[in-house]
C-alpha positions, 0 to 999 in steps of 0.5 A: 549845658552837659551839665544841666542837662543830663541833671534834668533827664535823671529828674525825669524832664523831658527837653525840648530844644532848637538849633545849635543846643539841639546839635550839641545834646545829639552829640553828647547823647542827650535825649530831646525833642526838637521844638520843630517836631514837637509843633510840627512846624519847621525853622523858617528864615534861616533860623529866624523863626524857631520857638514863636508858635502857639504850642511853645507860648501856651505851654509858658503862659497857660495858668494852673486854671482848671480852664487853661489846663483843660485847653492845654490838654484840648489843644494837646499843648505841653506845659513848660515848668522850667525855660533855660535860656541863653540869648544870641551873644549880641555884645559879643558880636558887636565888640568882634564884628563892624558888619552890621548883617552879622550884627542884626543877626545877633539880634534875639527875638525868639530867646528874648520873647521866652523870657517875657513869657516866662516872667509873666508866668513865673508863679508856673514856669521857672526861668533861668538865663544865667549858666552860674545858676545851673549849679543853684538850680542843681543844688535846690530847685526853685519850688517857692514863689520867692524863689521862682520871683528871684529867677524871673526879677533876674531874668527881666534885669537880663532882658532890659540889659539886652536891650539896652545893648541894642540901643 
């Protein structure tokens, strides 16, 4: 996460970020905004609702449309071009732990929901679910259709696996 992050900050991004990646960008001084202060709305259930806001899931789903945008801008909503998302290790609190509270926990609502976003967005916002690929998008970010395609089709992979584990 240092890695990708203090990329994205030398490219001029601004990070927006929740819970314990928050904590860990603090840590090692990477400027950020907390998602709970960019939508004014605090974490609620414990955690359990953090990035389900309509400031989070315009900004992913608005189109280049000269209506969305202008709504955007209206609704003084951010756009999202980029989403880095890492999932709650639900396999591997379930090869750990037999307590199904702490298993259920592990369950990813926010995370998974992103992505679903992101994907059907990807033509506007890249998304990236895998940390191998934080070197790739280093290297050369995905400015192509096909290639923006590529992060989504491994995305949308990624969520069905997911889910699948769930089951």
């Amino acid at each position: 996460l240092d890695s990708i992050a203090k990329y994205l900050i030398k490219k001029k991004y601004t990070i927006y970020s929740t819970g314990g990646s928050s904590n860990y960008l603090k840590k090692i001084n990477v400027p950020h905004i907390q998602i709970s202060k960019y939508t004014k709305q605090k974490e609620i259930l414990t955690g359990r609702v953090k990035t389900l806001h309509p400031k989070i899931f315009g900004g992913i789903l608005a189109s280049n449309s000269k209506k969305h945008q202008k709504e955007l801008r209206k609704e003084k909503i951010t756009n999202f071009d980029l989403l880095i998302i890492n999932l709650y290790p639900f396999k591997e609190t379930v090869k750990k732990s037999k307590k199904t509270d702490e298993i259920i926990e592990m369950i990813d609502i926010g995370g998974h929901s992103l992505i679903r976003a992101a994907v059907k967005s990807y033509r506007k916002t890249t998304i990236i679910v895998d940390p191998l690929d934080y070197p790739k998008l280093r290297d050369k970010f995905p400015n192509s259709e096909t290639a923006k395609k590529k992060y989504a089709i491994k995305a949308i992979k990624h969520v069905i696996n997911y889910d699948i584990a769930i089951s």
